[in-house]
C-alpha positions as CSV (number, residue, x, y, z in Angstrom):
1,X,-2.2,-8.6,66.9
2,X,-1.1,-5.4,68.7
3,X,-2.4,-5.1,72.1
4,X,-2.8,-1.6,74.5
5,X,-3.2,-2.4,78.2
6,X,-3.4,0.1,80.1
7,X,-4.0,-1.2,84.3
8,X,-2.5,0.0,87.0
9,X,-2.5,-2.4,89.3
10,X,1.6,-3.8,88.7
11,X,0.5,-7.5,89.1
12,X,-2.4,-7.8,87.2
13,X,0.1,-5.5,84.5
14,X,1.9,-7.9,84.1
15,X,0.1,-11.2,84.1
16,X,-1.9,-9.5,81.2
17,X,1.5,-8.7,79.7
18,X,3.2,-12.0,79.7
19,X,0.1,-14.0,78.8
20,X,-0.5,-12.4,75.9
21,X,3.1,-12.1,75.1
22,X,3.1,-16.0,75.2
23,X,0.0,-16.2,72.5
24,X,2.4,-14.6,70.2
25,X,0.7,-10.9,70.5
26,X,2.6,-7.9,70.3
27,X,1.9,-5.7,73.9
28,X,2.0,-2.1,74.8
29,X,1.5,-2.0,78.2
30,X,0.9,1.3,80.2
31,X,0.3,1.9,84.0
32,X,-2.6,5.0,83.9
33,X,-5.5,6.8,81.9
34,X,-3.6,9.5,80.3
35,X,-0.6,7.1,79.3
36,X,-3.8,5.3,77.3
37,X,-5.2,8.3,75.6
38,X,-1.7,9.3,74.5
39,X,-1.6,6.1,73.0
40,X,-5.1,6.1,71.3
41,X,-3.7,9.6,69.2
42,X,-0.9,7.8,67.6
43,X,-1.5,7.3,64.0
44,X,0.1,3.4,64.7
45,X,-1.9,2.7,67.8
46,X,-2.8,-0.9,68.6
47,X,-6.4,-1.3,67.2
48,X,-7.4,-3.7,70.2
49,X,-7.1,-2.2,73.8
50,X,-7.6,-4.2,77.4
51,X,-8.6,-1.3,79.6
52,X,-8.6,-1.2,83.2
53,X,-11.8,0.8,84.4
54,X,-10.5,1.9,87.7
55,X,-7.8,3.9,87.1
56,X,-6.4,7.3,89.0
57,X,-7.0,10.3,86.3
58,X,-8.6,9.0,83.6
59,X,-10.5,6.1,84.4
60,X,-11.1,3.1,81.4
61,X,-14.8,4.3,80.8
62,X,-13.3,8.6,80.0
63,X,-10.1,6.7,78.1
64,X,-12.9,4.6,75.8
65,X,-14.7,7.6,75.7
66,X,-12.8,9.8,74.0
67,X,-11.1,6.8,71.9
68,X,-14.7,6.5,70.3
69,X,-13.9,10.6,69.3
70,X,-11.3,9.8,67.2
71,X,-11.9,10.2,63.7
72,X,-9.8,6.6,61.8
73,X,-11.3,4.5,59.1
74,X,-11.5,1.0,61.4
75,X,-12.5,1.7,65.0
76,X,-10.8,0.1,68.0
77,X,-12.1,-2.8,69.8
78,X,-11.9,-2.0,73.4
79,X,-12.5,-4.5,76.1
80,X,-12.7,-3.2,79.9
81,X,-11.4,-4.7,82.7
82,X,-13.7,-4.7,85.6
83,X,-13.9,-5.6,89.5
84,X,-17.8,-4.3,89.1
85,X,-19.8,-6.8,88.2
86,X,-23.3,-5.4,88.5
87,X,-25.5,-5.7,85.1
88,X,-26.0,-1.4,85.8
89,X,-22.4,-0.8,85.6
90,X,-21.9,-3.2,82.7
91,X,-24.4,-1.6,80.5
92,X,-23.0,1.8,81.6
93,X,-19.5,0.5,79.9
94,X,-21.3,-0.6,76.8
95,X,-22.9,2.5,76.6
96,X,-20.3,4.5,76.7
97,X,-18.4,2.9,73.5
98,X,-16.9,-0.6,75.0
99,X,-16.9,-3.9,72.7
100,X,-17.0,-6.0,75.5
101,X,-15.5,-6.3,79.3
102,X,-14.0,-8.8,81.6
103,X,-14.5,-9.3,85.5
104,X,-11.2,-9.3,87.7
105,X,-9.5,-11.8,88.3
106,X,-9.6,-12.5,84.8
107,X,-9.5,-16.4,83.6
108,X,-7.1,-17.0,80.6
109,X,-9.2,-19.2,78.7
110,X,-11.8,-16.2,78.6
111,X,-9.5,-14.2,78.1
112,X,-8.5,-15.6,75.0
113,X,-11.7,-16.0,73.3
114,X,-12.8,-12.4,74.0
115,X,-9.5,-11.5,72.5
116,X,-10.5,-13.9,69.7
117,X,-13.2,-12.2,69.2
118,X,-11.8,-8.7,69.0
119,X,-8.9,-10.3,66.7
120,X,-11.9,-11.0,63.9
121,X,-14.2,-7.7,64.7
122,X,-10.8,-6.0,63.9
123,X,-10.6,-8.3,60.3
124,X,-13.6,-7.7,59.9
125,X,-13.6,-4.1,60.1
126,X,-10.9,-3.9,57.8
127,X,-11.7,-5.7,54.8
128,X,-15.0,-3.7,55.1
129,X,-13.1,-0.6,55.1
130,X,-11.3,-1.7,51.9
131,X,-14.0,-2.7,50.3
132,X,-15.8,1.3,50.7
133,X,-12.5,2.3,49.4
134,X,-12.8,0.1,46.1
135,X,-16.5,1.2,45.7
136,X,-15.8,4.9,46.5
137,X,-13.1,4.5,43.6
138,X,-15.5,2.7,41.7
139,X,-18.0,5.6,42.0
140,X,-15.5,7.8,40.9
141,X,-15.0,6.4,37.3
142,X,-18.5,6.3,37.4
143,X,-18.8,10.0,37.5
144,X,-16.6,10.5,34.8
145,X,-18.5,8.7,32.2
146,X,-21.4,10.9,33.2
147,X,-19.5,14.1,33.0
148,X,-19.4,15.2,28.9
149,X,-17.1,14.3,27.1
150,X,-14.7,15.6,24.3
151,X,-15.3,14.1,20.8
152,X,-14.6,14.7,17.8
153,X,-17.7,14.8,15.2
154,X,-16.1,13.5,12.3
155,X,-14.0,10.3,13.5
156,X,-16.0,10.3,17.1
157,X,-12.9,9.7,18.9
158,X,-13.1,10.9,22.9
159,X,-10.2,13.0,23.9
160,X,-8.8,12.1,27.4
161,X,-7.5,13.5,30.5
162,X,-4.2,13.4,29.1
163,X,-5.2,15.5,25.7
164,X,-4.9,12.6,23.7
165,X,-7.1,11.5,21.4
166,X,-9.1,7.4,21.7
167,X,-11.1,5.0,19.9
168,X,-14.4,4.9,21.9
169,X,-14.5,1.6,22.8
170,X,-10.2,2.3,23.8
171,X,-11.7,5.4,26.2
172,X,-14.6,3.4,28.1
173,X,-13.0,0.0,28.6
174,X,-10.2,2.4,30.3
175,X,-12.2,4.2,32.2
176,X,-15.3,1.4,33.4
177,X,-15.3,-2.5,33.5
178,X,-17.6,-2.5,29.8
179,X,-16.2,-4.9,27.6
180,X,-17.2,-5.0,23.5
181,X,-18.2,-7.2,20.9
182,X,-17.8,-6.1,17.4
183,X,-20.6,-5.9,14.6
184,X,-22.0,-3.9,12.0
185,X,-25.0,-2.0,11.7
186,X,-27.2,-2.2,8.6
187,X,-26.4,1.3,7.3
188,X,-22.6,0.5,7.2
189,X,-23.7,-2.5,6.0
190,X,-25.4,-1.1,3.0
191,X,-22.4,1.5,2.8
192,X,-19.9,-1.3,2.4
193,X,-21.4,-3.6,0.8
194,X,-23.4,-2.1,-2.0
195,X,-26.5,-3.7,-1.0
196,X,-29.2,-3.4,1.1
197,X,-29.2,-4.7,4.6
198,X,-32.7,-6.2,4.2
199,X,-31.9,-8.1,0.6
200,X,-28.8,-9.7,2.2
201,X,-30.9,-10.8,5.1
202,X,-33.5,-12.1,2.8
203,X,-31.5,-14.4,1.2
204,X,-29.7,-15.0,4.2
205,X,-25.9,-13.8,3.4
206,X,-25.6,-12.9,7.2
């Protein structure tokens, strides 16, 4: 998992650094607010971020604020880091677009889970996102069929996007998930044939 931390405290920098470093996560580690946000706009920023809430300039709640304005198809999962541990100042982090938060000194075992956590929301997130993509798509083929379509009244074959001409059953299994089986109907029956449908099926020929 790519990591952002963004703390500017140099110790607590690099603890957060080399412990996640050592769980096999890839870290971007920055030292203020606006070296964060810069980060947030890149088009490969790390989806999960560890931010510091005090910070000169732009302080962790601002920086998760305006992450939260970003338009992207999976949204980051931000935790804060916090010396404040009043249940008012916790809710105002939540509030304010946070997944989660940590009290300083942070504890690597909790640490760990809450990244855990984040690791799956992200998953999560993702797959979700495909899936809209595959039912947007979906939705689209969908519209076709309803649109009218070109065909011809003699043979009934549908003409396609590509000016060429189908079988019926050729156009829709291309263009939905339909699938045929073949018969035939009594008045081809008595067309063919040479009989009636209802004499056959009287003396039980079909």
């Amino acid at each position: 998992m790519n990591i952002l931390i963004a703390e500017d405290d140099a110790i607590s920098r690099l603890l957060l650094t080399d412990t996640l470093t050592r769980w096999g996560h890839q870290v971007e580690a920055v030292e203020n607010g606006e070296q964060a946000w810069e980060v947030f706009q890149r088009k490969d920023a790390p989806p999960l971020a560890i931010l510091d809430w005090m910070m000169p300039g732009l302080d962790g709640l601002e920086v998760c604020r305006r992450a939260r304005s970003l338009p992207r198809s999976v949204a980051f999962h931000i935790i804060l880091l916090t010396a404040r541990e009043q249940k008012a100042d916790i809710v105002g982090g939540l509030e304010v677009g946070a997944n989660d938060y940590m009290v300083k000194p942070f504890d690597p075992a909790e640490l760990r889970a809450r990244v855990g956590v984040g690791e799956r929301m992200i998953v999560l997130q993702e797959e979700l996102a495909a899936r809209v993509i595959e039912l947007e798509a979906a939705l689209e083929k969908v519209k076709k069929l309803q649109g009218m379509l070109p065909i011809c009244s003699y043979c009934k074959k549908i003409r396609n996007d590509e000016d060429y001409w189908q079988e019926v059953e050729t156009y829709l299994g291309d263009h939905s998930e339909a699938e045929f089986s073949h018969g035939i109907c009594p008045h081809c029956f008595e067309k063919l044939m040479g009989v009636s449908f209802a004499e056959a099926k009287a003396k039980k020929g079909i």
